[in-house]
Structure formats: C-alpha cells, structure tokens
C-alpha positions, 0 to 999 in steps of 0.5 A: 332032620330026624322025625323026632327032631321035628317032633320036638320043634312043633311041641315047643312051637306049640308051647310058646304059642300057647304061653303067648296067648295065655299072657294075653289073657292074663294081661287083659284080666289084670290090666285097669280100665284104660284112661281116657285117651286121644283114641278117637274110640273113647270108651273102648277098651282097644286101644291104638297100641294093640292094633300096632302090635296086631299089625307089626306081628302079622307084618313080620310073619307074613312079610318077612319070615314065611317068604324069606323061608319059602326063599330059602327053601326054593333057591337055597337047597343047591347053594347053601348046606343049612338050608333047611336048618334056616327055612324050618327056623324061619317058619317056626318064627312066622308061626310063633309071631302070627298066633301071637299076633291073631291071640290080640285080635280074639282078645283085644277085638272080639273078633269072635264076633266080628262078621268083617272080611278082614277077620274070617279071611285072617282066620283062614289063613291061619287054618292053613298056617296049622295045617303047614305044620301038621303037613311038616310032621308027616313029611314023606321022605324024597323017592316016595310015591305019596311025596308027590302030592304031599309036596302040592298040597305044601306048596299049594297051601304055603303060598296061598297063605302067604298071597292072602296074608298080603291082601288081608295086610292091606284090608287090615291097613284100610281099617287101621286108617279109618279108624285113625287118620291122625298123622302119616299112617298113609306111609305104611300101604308104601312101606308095605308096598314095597315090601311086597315089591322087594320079595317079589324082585328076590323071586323073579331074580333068583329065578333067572340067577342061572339064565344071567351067569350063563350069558358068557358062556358057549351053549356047548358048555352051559348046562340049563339045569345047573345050580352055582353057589354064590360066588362061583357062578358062570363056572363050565359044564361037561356034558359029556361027564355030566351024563355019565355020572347020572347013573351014578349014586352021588352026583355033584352040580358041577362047579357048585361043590353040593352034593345033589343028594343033600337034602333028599329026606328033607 
C-alpha cells in the first residue's frame, strides 16, 4: 500500500476520532441532570450506561479487532492476497473504537483525576496504541537494514498492548461489580474468559496448522517451513526444485499458488 494511501487512513482515523470525542463533549454539555435512578451512586452524574459503553468498546477493540489483526497479520500473509487490506482495517477499527471509548472515561469519569491503577494503566496502553500508528507511517519497506528493529519495537508494542489491555479489562470488571452487584454481571469475567481462551486456541492452532497437515506425509517430502493455503494443505514439496528456485527472483510456496514476494513492502 502507497505511503500516501496509508497517509490518508491515519488523517481520517484521526478525524473520526476527534469527532467522536467532540459528540462526547457536546452530549455531557447538552444532556440534563440525570433523574434519580436505581444506580446505587445516587447523585453522580455517571451512570450505569456509560460505564457499559466504556466497557463494550474496550472489549471489542482489544478482544477482538487488535487480535483478530495481529491474526491476520501472522497466519494470513502466506494464505490470503488481502491480508494486509484486512489487518490494517482491522487496526483502524481497534483504534476508532478504543479512543472512543477512553473519551467517555475522561469525560464521564474525571479520570483525569483519578489515582486508580485501572486508569493510569488504561492511559498507558493507549500511549502505545498511538504510537502503533505512528510506527505505521514511517513503515520501512521489506530488505531495509532499519526494518529490523522497527519491526520489534511493532511487535514488542502491539502485544504488549494488547496483553495489558486484558489485565486492565478484567481490573475494569472488578470495579464495574463492585459498584454494581445487582444481577448476573459475574458472567461477563466468563464471558471474557473465554474470549481470551478462543484467541489463544486461534494462536497456538495456527501455529501448529503446518506441523498437523504434515503428519501424513514422508519426511523426504515435507518442507518444514512450507505455508498451505486453506483448503490445499498437506500438498508435497520438491526439495530438490525448491532450492533451485531459491536463487531465483520470485519464489512461489509450493502448492499454496502465494507468491512469497507479495507483501515485501508491507
């Protein structure tokens, strides 16, 4: 994807960003006293419905878009030709939802003030969320010397975000219980359990996806390296005519039909 491509999603991300944390605004400066409620807080001018919309936007960003991407982004590159259209799509969303949903938290919660470890861990991990997209624009292309550790610091940041975005998700339940015990909202440290659980299973499965087709086949004819798309996996490798074609310019995986140098500016 052309610099100025990715020049023009960050602007927009950008923008909706900012005009979601302007409606926020406008919304608390236009909206009425709330009427009393069944909020045990009586009196607060939070109430329950912003800490759900807190909470659910978090949720999906770091339980679902980031990871999905960061999926995608791993597994997918060898199997599927928009790849990257979907992971960089993927990871705007995560970003979009994620502000939004730290603008209720300063908004609605003072968390400007708040000394809470839920929140200055919240604010950390949104650091590094803007960073990841500042990281994006001065992506280096493939085969250059400073790829390398801009790569790490990709990885090292993207993951580390996400990691502590599940610890603060479940920091962010312990409050949301205790200040409301009314009901079954216990579910939600399951629900997001197994979340947790079914990204986890994704990983560690694709990770071994190859190891798994390979099992049928002779060792003479397995290549430990080679990537199958869906749906043609366990296919046979020619050593032999696989390392004469590694000198060669354009090498394709065997039997996946992905040229391998798809993707090398990405």
């Amino acid at each position: 994807m052309a610099l100025s491509n990715l020049l023009v999603m960050v602007t927009l991300m950008f923008m909706s960003c900012c005009c979601a944390i302007s409606t926020v605004v406008a919304q608390t400066a236009a909206s009425p006293a709330p009427a009393p409620a069944a909020d045990p807080n009586e009196g607060n001018a939070t109430s329950i419905g912003w800490y759900k919309a807190h909470g659910w936007l978090l949720w999906t960003a770091f339980g679902v878009f980031f990871p999905v991407g960061t999926l995608l982004s791993r597994y997918g590159q060898y199997r599927l030709k928009w790849w990257f259209e979907a992971h960089l799509a993927l990871q705007v969303l995560g970003v979009i939802t994620s502000t939004i949903g730290v603008a209720i938290a300063f908004n609605k919660f003072d968390a400007l003030n708040d000394e809470m470890t839920h929140t200055k861990l919240g604010v950390a991990i949104m650091v590094l969320v803007w960073v990841q997209v500042l990281l994006s624009v001065i992506r280096p292309k493939r085969g250059k010397v400073s790829r390398v550790p801009w790569y790490f610091i990709h990885w090292l940041f993207g993951t580390t975000a996400v990691l502590l975005a599940w610890y603060n998700i479940f920091k962010g339940l312990d409050l949301y219980v205790t200040s409301w015990t009314v009901g079954t909202q216990k579910d939600l440290y399951v629900l997001f359990a197994i979340n947790v659980a079914i990204l986890a299973f994704a990983y560690l499965f694709l990770d071994r996806f190859n190891h798994l087709m390979n099992q049928s086949k002779e060792q003479n004819v397995v290549h430990p390296n080679a990537w199958y798309p869906l749906g043609m996996a366990g296919k046979p490798v020619n050593r032999q005519a696989d390392a004469e074609n590694v000198g060669g310019t354009t090498k394709q995986t065997a039997g996946s039909g992905v040229d391998d140098t798809a993707g090398n500016n990405v």
